[in-house]
N, C-alpha and C positions, 0 to 999 in steps of 0.2 A: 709860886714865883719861879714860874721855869725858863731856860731859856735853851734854844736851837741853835748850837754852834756852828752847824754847819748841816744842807737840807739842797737840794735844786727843785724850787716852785716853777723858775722858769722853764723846764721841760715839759715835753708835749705831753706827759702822763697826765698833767692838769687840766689840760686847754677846755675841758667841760666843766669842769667843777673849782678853778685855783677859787676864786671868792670865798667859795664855801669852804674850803679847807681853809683858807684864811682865816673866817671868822672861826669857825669852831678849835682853831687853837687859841682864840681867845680867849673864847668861855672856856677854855682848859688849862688856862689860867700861864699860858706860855708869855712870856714879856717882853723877849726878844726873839725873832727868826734872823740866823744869817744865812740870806739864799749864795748858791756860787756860780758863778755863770763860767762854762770851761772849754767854750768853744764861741768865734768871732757872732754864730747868728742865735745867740743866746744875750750880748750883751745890751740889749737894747731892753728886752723883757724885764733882766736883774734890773737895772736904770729903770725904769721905768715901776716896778714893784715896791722899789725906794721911795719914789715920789707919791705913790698915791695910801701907801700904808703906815702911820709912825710908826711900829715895831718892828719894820723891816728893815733890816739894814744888808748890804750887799758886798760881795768881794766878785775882782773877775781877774781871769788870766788863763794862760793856755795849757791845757791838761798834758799830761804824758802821751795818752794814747793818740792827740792830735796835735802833737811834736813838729810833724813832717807841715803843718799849715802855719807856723808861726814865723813871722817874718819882721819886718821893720814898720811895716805901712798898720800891722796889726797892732804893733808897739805904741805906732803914735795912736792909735786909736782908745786903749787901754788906756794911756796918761792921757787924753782928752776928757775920756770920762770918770779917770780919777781926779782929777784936778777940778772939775765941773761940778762934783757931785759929791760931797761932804761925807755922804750918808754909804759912798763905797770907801770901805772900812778898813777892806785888806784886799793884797792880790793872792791871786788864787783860785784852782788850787793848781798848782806847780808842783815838779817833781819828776819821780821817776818809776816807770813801770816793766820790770824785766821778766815778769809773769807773762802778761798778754803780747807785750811786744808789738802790739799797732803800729807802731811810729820805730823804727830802728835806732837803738840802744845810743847810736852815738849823736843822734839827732835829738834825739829825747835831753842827752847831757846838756849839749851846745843851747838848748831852749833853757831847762832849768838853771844853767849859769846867767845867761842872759835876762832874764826873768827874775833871779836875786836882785842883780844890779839894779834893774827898772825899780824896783819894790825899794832899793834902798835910796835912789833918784827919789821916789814919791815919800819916802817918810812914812810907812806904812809895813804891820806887819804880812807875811808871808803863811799862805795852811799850804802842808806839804803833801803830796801824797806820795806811797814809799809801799812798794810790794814788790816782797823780793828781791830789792836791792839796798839792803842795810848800809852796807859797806860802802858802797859807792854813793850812797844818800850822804851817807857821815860826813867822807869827804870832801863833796863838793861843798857842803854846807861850813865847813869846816877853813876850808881856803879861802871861801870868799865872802868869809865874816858874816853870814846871814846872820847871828844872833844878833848883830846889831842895832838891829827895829824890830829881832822877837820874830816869832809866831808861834803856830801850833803844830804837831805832827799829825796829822788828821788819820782818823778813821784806823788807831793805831795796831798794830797785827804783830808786833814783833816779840821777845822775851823780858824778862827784868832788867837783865844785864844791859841791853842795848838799852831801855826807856832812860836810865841813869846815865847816858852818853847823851841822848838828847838833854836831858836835864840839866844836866852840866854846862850845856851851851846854853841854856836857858828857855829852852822853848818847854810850851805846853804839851798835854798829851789829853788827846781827846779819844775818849770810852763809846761805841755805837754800840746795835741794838745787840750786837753779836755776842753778848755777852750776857743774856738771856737765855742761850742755847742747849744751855745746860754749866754743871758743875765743871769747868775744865779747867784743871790745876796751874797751868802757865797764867789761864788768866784771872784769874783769883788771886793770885802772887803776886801777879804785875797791879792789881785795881789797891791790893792791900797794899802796897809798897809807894807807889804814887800819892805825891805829899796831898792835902789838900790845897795848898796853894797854885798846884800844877796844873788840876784838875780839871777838865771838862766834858762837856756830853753833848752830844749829838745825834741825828737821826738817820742822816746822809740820804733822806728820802728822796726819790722813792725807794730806793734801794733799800735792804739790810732790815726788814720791819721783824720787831723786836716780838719775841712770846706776849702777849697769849696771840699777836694778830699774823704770827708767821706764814707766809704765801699770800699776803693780800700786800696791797702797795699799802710802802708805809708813807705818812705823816708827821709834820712837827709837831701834833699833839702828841704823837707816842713814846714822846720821848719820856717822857715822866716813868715809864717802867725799864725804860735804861736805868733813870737815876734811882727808881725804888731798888733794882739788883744791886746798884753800888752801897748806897747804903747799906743793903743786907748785908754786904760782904765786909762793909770797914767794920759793921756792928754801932751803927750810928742813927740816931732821927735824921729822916728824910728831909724835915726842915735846915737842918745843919748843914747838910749835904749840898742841897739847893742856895743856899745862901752864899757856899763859899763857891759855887760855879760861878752864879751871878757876879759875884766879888770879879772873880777870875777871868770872867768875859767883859767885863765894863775893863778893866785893869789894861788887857790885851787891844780889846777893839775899842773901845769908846774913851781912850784914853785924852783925844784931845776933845770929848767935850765937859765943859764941867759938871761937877757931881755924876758923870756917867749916865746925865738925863739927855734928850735929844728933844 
């Protein structure tokens, strides 16, 4: 009983095979995928993968690196298909990226400010993405109440110290394949330290494919050997492990449907 926190089916790495990677995390016994649509000619695909798959559920909003494309007419577009569409879950992924710098740093801010508000207009939580700018993540998130409809820190890369700053505010902290790459002690620290109720996993596919499949495009079935390294690391049954992600993602996203079924 696994689930996909966060994954983009709708990108063109698919366009031959999304079906088949669909089902085959089926039968890999995945229960939920949350696809992210992070750019305006993506959100039609997410919408649309929602409708035709039950385990699919969707988030959309405007990434960092294309900051400098987000505007108002993109806004009302966003809440048309949140408001329409049940099954997108959260907006996202939002934030901020001071590594690549696509989009100019203060452009990048003025989107992920505005882009809280939207998310807390719609009643919906927020996955953030945050490389390289702790600080300036902190704070924005920190001024303008994001915790107040929750989300996650997606695809998380930073130390103990700071996961416990997120945490405080309340948000989740989601573990990718990166963490398969070997023994390395920041993040063993941070996965041991990270409550389980916090906790989640993801594949951020294509991206980020997890040992033993490293250099091929990954998959939401692969996630299952993100979750088998965490559990090696708390020293726990994978089933225990798995149960309390699920927990933590019906909690986060599925919060307004009852029992977390759909």
């Amino acid at each position: 009983m696994f689930v996909d926190s966060h994954c983009h089916l709708e990108m063109e790495s698919y366009n031959k095979d999304r079906d088949e990677v669909i089902e085959k995390s089926l039968k890999a016994s995945i229960l939920y995928i949350l696809t992210v649509g992070t750019e305006n000619r993506y959100f039609k695909t997410v919408n649309d993968l929602t409708t035709r798959y039950k385990n699919i559920l969707g988030a959309i909003g405007i990434h960092p690196h294309n900051s400098d494309q987000f505007n108002e007419t993109t806004a009302k577009k966003i809440k048309d298909y949140i408001r329409e569409n049940k099954k997108i879950v959260a907006y996202g992924e939002i934030g901020l990226d001071f590594f690549k710098n696509y989009s100019p740093q203060d452009i990048q801010v003025k989107a992920f400010i505005r882009q809280i508000h939207l998310a807390k207009e719609l009643k919906i939580p927020i996955i953030v993405h945050s490389r390289q700018a702790k600080e300036k993540t902190i704070e924005i998130l920190k001024e303008n109440s994001a915790s107040d409809n929750g989300g996650v820190i997606h695809c998380y890369s930073y130390d103990r110290e700071s996961a416990k700053r997120f945490l405080d505010m309340g948000f989740y902290i989601s573990i990718p394949g990166t963490i398969t790459y070997g023994d390395k002690k920041q993040s063993i620290d941070l996965v041991r330290y990270i409550p389980l109720d916090r906790l989640l996993s993801e594949t951020d596919a294509p991206f980020l494919t997890p040992v033993p499949f490293r250099g091929k495009r990954n998959e939401p079935s692969f996630v299952r050997y993100t979750v088998e390294k965490i559990a090696s690391i708390k020293n726990m049954d994978i089933e225990e492990i798995t149960s309390n992600i699920y927990k933590n993602f019906v909690d986060l996203f599925l919060r307004n449907y009852k029992g977390g079924q759909i």
